[in-house]
GUPAVO-768801 format. One line per field, with one value per residue: y, x, z of N, C-alpha, C, CB in turn; residue in one letter. Coordinates in pm, 1 decimal. Last residue first. Glycine has a CB too. Example, Ala and Ser with C-alpha at 12.3 -4.5 7.8 and 13.67 -1.06 7.14 Angstrom:
<atoms>
n_Y <- [-225.0; -569.0]
n_X <- [1285.0; 1319.0]
n_Z <- [708.0; 780.0]
ca_Y <- [-106.0; -450.0]
ca_X <- [1367.0; 1230.0]
ca_Z <- [714.0; 780.0]
c_Y <- [3.0; -330.0]
c_X <- [1290.0; 1320.0]
c_Z <- [787.0; 780.0]
cb_Y <- [-59.8; -447.3]
cb_X <- [1408.4; 1130.8]
cb_Z <- [572.5; 904.6]
residu <- [s; a]
</atoms>
This chain:
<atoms>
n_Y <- [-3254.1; -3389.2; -3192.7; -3310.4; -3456.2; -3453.3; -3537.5; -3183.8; -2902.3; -2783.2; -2465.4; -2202.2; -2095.7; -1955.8; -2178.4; -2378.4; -2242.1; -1987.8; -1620.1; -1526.1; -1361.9; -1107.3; -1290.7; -1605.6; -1680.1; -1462.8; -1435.1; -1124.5; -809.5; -642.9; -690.9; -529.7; -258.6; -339.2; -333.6; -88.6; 72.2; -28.3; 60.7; 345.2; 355.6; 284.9; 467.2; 746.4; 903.1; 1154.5; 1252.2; 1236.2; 1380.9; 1277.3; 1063.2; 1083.1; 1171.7; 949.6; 783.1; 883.1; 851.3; 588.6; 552.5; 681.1; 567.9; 349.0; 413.2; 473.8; 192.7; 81.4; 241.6; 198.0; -113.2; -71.4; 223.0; 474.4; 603.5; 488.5; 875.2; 1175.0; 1243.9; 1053.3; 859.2; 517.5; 389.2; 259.1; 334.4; 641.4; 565.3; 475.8; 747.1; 884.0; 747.6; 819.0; 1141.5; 1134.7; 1052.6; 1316.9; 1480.3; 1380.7; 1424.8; 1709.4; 1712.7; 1646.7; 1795.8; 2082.9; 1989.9; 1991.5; 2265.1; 2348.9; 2240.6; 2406.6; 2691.0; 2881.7]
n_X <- [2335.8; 2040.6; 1839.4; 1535.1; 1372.6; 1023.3; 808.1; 652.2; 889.9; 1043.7; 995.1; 1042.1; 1047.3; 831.9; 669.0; 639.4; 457.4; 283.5; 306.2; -52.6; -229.3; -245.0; -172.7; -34.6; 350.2; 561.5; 798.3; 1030.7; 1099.2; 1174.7; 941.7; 750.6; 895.7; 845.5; 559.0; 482.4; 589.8; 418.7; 181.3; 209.1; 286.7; 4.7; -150.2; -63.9; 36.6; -96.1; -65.6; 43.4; -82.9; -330.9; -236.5; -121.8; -370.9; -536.2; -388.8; -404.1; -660.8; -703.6; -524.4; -667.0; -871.1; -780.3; -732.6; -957.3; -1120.8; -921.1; -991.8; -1277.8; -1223.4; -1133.5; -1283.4; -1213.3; -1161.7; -1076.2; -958.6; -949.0; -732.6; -535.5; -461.7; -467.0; -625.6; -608.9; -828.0; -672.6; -456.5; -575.6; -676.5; -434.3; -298.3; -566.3; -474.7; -228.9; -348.7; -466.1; -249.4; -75.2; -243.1; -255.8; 45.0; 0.3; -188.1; -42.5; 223.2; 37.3; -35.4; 230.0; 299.5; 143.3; 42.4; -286.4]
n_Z <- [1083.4; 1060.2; 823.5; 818.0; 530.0; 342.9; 358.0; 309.1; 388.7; 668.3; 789.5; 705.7; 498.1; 351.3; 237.3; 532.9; 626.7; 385.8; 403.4; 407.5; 169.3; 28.0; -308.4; -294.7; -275.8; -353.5; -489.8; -421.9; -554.1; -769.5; -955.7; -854.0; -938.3; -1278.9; -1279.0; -1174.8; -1380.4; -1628.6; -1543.4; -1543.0; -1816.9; -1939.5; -1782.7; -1900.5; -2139.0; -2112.8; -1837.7; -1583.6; -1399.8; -1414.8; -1346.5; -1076.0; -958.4; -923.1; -810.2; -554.4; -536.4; -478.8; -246.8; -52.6; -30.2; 70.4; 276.4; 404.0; 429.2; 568.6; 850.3; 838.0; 910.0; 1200.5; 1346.3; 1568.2; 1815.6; 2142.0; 2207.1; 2187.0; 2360.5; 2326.7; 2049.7; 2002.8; 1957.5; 1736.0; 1549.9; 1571.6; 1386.0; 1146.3; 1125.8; 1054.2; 833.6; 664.9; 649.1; 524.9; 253.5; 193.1; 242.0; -27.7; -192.0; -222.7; -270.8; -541.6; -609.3; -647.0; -818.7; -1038.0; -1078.9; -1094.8; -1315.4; -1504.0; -1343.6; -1360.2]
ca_Y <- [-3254.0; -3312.7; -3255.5; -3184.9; -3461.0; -3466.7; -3606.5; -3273.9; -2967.0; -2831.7; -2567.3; -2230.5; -2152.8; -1874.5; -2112.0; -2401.0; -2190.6; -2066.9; -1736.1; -1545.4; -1473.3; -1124.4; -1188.9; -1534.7; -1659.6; -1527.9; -1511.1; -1254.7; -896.4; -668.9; -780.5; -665.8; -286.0; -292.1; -450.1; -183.1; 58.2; -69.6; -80.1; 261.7; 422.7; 254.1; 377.4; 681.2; 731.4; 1078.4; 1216.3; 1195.8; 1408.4; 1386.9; 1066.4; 1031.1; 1259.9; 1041.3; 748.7; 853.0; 994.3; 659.0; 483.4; 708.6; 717.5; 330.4; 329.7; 593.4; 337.6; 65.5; 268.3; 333.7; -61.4; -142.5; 37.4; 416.0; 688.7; 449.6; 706.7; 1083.5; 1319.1; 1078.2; 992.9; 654.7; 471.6; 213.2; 235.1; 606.3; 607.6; 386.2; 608.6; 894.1; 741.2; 710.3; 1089.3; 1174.4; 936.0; 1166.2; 1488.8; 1362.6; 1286.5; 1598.8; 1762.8; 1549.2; 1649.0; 2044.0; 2059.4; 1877.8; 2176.4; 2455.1; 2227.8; 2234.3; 2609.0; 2799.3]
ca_X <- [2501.8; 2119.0; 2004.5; 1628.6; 1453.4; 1172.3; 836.2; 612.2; 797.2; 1069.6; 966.6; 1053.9; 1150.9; 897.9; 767.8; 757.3; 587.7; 353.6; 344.5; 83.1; -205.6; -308.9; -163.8; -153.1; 229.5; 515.8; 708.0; 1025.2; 1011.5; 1214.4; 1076.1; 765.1; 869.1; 962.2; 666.1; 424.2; 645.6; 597.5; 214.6; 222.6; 355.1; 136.9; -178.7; -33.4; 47.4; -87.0; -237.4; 45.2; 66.2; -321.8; -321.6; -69.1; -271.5; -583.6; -453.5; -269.0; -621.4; -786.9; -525.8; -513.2; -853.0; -848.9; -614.7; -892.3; -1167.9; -916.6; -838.8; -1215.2; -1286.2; -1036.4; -1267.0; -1255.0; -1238.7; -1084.7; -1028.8; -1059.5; -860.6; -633.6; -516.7; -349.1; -677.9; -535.3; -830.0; -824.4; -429.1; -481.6; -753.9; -528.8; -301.6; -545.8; -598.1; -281.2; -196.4; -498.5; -340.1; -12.2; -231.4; -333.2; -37.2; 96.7; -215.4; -147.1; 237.4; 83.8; -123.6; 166.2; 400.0; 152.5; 98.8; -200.2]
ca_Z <- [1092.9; 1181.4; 811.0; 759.2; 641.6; 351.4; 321.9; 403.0; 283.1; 552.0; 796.0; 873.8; 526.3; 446.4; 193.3; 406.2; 687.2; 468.4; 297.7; 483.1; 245.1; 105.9; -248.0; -341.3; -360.8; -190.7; -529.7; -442.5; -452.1; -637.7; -1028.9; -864.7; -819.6; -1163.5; -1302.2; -1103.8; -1249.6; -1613.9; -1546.8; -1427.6; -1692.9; -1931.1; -1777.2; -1730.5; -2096.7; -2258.9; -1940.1; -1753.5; -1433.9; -1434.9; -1454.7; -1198.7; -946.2; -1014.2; -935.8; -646.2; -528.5; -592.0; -370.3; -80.3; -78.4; -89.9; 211.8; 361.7; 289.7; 430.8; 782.5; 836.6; 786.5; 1064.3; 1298.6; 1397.9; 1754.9; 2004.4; 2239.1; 2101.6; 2336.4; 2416.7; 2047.1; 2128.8; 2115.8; 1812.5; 1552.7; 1611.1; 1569.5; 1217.5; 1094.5; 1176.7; 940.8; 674.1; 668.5; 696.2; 336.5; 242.5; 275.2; 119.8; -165.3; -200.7; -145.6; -484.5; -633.1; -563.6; -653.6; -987.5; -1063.6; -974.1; -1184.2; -1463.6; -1414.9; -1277.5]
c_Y <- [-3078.0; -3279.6; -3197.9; -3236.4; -3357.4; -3431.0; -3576.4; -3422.3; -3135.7; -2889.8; -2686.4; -2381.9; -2203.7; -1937.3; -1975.7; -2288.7; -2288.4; -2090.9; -1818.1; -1671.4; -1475.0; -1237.1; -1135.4; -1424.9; -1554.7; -1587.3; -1520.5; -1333.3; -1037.1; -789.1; -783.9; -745.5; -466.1; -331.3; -451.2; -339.3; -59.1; -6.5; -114.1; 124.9; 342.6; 233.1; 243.6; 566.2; 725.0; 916.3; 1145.6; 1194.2; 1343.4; 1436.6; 1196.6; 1062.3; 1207.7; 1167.1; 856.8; 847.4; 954.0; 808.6; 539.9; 702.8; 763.8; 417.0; 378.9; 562.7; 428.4; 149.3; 198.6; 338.0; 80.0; -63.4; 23.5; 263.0; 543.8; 489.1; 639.7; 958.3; 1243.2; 1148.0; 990.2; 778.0; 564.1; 267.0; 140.3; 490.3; 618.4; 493.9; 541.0; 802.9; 813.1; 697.4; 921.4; 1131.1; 989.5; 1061.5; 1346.5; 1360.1; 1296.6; 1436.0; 1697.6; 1585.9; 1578.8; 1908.8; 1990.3; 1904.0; 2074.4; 2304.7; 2256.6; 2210.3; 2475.8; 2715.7]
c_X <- [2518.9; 2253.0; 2054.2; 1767.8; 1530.0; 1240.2; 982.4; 714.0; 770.3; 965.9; 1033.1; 1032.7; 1170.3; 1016.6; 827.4; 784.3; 750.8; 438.6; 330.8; 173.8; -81.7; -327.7; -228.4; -79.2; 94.8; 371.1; 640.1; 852.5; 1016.6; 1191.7; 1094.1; 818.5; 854.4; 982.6; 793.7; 528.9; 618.2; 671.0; 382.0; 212.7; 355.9; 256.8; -53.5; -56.8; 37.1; -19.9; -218.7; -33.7; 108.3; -173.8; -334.8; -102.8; -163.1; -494.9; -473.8; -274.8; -453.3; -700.5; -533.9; -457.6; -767.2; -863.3; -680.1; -763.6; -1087.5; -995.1; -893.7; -1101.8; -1310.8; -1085.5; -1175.3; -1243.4; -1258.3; -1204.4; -977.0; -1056.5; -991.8; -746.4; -575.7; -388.1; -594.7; -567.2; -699.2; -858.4; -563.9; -495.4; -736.0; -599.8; -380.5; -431.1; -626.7; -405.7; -233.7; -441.5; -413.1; -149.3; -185.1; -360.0; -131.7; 76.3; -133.5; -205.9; 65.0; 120.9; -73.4; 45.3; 324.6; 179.5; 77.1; -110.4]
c_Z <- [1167.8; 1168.6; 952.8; 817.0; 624.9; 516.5; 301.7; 317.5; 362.5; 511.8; 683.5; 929.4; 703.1; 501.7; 267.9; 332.8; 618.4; 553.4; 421.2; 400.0; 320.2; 145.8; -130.6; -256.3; -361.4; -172.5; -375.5; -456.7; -498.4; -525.0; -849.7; -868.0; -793.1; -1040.8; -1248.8; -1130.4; -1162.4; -1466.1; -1537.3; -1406.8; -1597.2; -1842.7; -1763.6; -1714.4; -1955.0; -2230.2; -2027.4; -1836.2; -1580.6; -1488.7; -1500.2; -1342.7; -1142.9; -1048.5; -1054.0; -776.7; -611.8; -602.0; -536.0; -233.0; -125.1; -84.1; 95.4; 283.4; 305.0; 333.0; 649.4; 775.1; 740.9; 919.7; 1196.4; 1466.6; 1562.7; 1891.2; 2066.3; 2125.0; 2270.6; 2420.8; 2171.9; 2128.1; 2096.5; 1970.1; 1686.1; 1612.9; 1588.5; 1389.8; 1172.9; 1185.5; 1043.6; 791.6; 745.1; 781.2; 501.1; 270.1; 287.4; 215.3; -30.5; -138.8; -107.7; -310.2; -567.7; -538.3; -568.9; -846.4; -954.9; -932.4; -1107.1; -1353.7; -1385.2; -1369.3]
cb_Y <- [-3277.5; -3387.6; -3182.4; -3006.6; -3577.5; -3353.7; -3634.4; -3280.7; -2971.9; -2904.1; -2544.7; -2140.0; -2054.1; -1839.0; -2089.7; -2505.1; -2218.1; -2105.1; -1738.6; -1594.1; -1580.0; -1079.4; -1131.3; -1592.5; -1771.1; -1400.2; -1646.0; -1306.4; -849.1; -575.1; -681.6; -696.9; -198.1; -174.4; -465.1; -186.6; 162.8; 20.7; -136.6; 296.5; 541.8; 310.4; 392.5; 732.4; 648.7; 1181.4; 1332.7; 1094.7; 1340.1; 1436.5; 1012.1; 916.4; 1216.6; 1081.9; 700.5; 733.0; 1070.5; 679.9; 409.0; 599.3; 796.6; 257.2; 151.1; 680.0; 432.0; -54.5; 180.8; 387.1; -109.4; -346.5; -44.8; 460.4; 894.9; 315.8; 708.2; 1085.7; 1433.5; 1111.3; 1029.4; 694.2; 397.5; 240.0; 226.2; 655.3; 772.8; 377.2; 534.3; 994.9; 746.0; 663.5; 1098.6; 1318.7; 1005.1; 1115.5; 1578.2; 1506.5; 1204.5; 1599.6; 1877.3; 1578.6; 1604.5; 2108.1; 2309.0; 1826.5; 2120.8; 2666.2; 2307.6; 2149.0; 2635.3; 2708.3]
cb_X <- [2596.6; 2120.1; 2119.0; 1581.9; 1524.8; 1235.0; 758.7; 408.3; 892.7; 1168.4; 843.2; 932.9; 1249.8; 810.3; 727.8; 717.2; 559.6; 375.2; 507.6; 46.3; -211.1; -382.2; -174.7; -325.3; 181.9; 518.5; 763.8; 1114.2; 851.7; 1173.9; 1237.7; 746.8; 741.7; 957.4; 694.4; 255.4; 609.9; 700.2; 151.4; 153.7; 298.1; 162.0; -259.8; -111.3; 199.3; 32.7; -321.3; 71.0; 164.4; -368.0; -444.0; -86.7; -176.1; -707.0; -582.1; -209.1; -622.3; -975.5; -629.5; -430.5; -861.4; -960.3; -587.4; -862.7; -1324.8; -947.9; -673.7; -1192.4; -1396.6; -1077.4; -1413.8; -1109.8; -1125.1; -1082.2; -1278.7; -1049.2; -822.9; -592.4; -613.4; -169.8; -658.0; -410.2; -826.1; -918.5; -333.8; -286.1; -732.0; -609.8; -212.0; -522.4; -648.4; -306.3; 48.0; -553.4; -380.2; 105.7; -139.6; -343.7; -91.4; 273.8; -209.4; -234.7; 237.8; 191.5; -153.7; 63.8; 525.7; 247.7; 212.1; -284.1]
cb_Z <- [887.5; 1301.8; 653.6; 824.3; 663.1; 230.7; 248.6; 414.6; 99.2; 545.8; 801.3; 953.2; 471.0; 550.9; 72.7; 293.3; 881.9; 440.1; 198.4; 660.4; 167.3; 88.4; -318.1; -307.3; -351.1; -68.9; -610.7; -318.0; -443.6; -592.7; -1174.1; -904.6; -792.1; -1132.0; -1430.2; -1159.6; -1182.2; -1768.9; -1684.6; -1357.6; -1642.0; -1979.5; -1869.4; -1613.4; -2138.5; -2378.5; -2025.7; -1786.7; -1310.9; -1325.4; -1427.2; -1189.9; -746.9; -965.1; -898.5; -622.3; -329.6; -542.9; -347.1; 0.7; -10.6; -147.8; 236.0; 481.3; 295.0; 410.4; 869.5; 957.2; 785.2; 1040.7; 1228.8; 1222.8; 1749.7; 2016.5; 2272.5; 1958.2; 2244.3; 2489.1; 1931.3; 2084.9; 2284.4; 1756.1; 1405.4; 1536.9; 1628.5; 1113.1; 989.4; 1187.2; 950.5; 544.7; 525.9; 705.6; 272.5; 185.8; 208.8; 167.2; -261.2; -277.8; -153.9; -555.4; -763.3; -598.9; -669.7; -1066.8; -1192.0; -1058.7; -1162.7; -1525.9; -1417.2; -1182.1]
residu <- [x; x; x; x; x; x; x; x; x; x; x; x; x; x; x; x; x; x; x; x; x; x; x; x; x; x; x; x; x; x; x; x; x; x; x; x; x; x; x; x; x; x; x; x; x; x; x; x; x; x; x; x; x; x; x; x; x; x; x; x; x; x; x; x; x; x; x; x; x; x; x; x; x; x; x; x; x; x; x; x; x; x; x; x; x; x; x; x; x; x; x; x; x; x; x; x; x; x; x; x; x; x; x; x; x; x; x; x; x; x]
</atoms>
């Protein structure tokens, strides 16, 4: 099998479990009639984290000699995009979301 042929199969893979994880989601929602509400929340995050591990392992495969690398300087990339919204898995505020002003200042009736 070639490289290409490999990678073809890893990048399938993944798709495959990206399907996975949404079904998750439509079993955690009902809309599948045939099956109801077929999962819990905690279905969709072990198939997120399938998703995950399988990306992981596709990459790694696709680079062997720097993935590690690789994917730190995407991960910085991607980052740069995004603004500061602090911790990760919190709602920003509604100061920093801008819906509010900080406690001790006025906002300007003009």
């Amino acid at each position: 099998m070639t490289r290409e042929q490999q990678w073809t199969l890893q990048v399938l893979k993944l798709a495959e479990e990206t399907g996975e994880a949404a079904q998750a989601v439509i079993g955690v929602q009902g809309t599948n009639p045939r099956k109801g509400h077929s999962h819990a929340w905690e279905d969709v995050q072990a198939e997120v984290a399938d998703v995950v591990i399988t990306g992981l392992v596709a990459l790694a495969r696709m680079r062997p000699e720097d993935a590690a690398e690789y994917l730190q300087r995407q991960l910085a990339q991607k980052a740069a995009r995004f603004p500061d919204t602090g911790r990760a898995g919190r709602e920003p505020s509604a100061v920093e979301s801008g819906r509010a002003q900080p406690s001790g200042t006025r906002r300007s009736t003009a």
